[in-house]
C-alpha positions in Angstrom: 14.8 1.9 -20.0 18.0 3.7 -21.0 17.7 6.9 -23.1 21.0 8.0 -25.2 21.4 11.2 -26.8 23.5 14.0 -27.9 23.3 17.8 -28.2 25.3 20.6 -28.5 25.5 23.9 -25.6 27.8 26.5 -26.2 29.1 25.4 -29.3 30.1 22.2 -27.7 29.0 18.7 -28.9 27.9 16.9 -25.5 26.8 12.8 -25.5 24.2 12.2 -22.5 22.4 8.9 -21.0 20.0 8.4 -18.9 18.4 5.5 -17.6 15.0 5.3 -15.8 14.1 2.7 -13.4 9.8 2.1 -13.9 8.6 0.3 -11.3 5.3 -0.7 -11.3 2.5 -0.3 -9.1 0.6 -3.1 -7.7 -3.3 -3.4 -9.6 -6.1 -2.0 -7.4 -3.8 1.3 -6.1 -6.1 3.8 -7.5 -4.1 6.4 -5.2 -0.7 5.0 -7.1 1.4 5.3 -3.3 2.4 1.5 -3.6 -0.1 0.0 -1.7 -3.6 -1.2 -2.2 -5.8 -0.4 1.0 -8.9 1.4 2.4 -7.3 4.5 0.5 -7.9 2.9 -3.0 -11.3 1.9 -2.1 -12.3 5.8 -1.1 -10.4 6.9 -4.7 -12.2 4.6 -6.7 -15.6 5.5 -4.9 -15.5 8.9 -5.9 -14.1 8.3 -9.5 -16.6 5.4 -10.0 -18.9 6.2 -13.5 -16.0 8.7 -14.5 -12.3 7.1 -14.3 -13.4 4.0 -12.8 -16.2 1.2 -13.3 -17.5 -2.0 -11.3 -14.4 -4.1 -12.8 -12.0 -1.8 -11.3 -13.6 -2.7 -8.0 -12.7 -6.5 -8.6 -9.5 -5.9 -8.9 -9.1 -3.7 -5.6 -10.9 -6.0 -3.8 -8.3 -9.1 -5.1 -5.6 -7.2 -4.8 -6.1 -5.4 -1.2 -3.3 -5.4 1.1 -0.6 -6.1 -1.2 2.5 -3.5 -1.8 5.6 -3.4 -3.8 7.2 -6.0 -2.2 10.5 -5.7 0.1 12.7 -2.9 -1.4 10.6 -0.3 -2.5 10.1 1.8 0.0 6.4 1.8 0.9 4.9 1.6 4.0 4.0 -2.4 4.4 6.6 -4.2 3.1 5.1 -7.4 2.2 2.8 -8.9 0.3 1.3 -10.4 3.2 -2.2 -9.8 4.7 -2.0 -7.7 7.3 -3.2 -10.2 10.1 -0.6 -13.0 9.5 0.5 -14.7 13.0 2.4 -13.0 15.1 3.5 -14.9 18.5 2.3 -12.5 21.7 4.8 -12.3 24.2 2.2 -13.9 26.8 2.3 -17.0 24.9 6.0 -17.3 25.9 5.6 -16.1 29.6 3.2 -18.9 30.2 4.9 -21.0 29.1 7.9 -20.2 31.2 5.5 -20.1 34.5 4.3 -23.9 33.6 8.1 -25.2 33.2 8.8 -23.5 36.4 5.5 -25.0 38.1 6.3 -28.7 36.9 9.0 -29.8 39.5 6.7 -28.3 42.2 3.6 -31.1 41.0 6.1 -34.0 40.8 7.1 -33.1 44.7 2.7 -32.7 45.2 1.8 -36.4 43.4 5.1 -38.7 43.4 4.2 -41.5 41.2 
């Protein structure tokens, strides 16, 4: 949105703008920090029969653990859930340890 004006100080005519980036907030953050979590939940619970009802509780619950996206600044910055695969390093060490072990069984069983 971009807001142009004029107005006059001391006597002076003066021409402004102003533009104003909006960025909306994900459906469900009840706490409005970019992020729909536990926090949302514990906001709605208490404002549930006054600023919030049942359906407002559907929409947390669909939109829980999603942000703004990458870019804006908030703490998870994905839309992903927060237990997407991650590889564990011990995955890779064992993997290491069995190509190192292999030469050692072809010496044990020669076929």
């Amino acid at each position: 949105n971009t807001i142009v004006g004029t107005g006059s100080r001391n006597n002076t005519l003066e021409a402004f703008v102003a533009v104003l980036n909006i960025v909306p907030e994900p459906s469900g953050d009840f706490n409005h920090d970019g992020i729909v979590d536990a926090a949302d939940y514990v906001v709605w619970r208490k404002g549930l029969g006054t600023s919030y009802d049942q359906d407002d509780y559907g929409v947390w619950r669909e939109n829980f653990g999603s942000s703004l996206g990458p870019g804006s600044g908030v703490a998870l910055p994905s839309t992903e859930p927060l237990s997407a695969a991650v590889p564990e390093p011990a995955a890779i060490a064992l993997l290491l340890i069995a190509a190192a072990l292999r030469p050692l069984r072809a010496r044990i069983n020669p076929r």
